[in-house]
C-alpha positions, 0 to 999 in steps of 0.5 A, a space after each residue: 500500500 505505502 508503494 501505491 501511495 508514494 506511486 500516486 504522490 511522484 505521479 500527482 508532483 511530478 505531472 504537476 510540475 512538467 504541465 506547469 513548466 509547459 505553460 510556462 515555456 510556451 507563454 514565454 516563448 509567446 510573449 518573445 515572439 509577439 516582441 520579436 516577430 510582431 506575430 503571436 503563436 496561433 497554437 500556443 493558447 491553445 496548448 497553454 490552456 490545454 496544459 494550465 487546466 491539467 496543471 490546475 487540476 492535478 494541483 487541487 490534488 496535490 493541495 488537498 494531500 498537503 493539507 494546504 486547501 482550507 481549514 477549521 482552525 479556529 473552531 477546533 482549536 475552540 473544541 476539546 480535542 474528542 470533539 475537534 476529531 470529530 469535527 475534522 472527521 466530518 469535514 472530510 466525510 463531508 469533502 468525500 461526498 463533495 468529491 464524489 459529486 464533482 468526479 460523476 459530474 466532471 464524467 458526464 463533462 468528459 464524456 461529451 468532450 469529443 463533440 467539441 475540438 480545439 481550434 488549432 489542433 482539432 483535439 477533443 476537449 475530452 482529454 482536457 476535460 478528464 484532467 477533472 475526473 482525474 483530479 477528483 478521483 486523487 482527491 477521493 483516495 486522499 480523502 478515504 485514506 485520511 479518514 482511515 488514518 483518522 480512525 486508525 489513530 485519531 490522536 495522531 492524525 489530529 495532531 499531525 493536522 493541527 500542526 499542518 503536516 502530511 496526515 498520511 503522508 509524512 511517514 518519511 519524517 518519521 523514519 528519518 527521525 528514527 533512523 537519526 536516533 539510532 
């Protein structure tokens, strides 16, 4: 399982990284040319938004895993600590559905991608459309693995979110901890 996890994390940071390094190589590359040639690129839009809505996408995840998204500090720090658990457990349960909800609508969304393409490239808007369905699905497994983590150990995991860590996902600390102690 610790595989599959650090599968989807390389998969989630380095996509993320390469599509955000894309727009941002061929927007320069626009910017120069407009300058240089008094001509902009016909495709570069086309391809920049193409890869800024993967980028987008699969960084919604690579937030949500970092515990970076959006937070109910001041009420559970106001809360006993059983009852912030149990708070913080029901935010994600409540992420969960909320995320369920967008995967099936952004699947629908998808599915009727190949009725539009692109301007340039004549590409279908599927394969920008399913960065969605991808996004979602991540989130989805980060979710239920946070709420398994929340069960499993709720003091822990309680105190990894208040402190902002990686519920889940910080294990290499842990072990570069105690590899340091001995």
């Amino acid at each position: 399982m610790k595989k599959l996890f650090a599968g989807i994390t390389w998969f989630e940071d380095t996509l993320t990284a390469l599509f955000l390094s894309v727009v941002v190589i061929i927007t320069v590359i626009n910017v120069a040319a407009r300058y240089i040639f008094r001509a902009a690129l016909p495709w570069a839009q086309e391809i920049s938004g193409f890869f800024w809505t993967w980028t987008i996408m699969l960084g919604m995840s690579v937030g949500y895993r970092r515990n970076l998204h959006y937070g109910v500090d001041f009420l559970t720090a106001k809360l006993p600590k059983k009852h912030a658990i149990r708070l913080k457990q029901a935010v994600y349960f409540l992420m969960l559905l909320t995320c369920c909800c967008m995967l099936y609508l952004s699947v629908i969304i998808s599915s009727q991608g190949f009725l539009k393409v692109s301007a340039y490239f004549k590409i279908p808007y599927f394969y920008k459309y399913i960065s969605a369905v991808i996004g979602f699905a991540l989130m989805i497994v980060h979710t239920l693995r946070y709420l398994a983590l929340s069960f499993k150990a709720p003091e822990d995991f309680f105190a990894r979110i208040a402190q902002g860590g990686l519920p889940g996902l910080d294990e290499e600390i842990t072990e570069a901890k105690e590899v340091a102690e001995k």
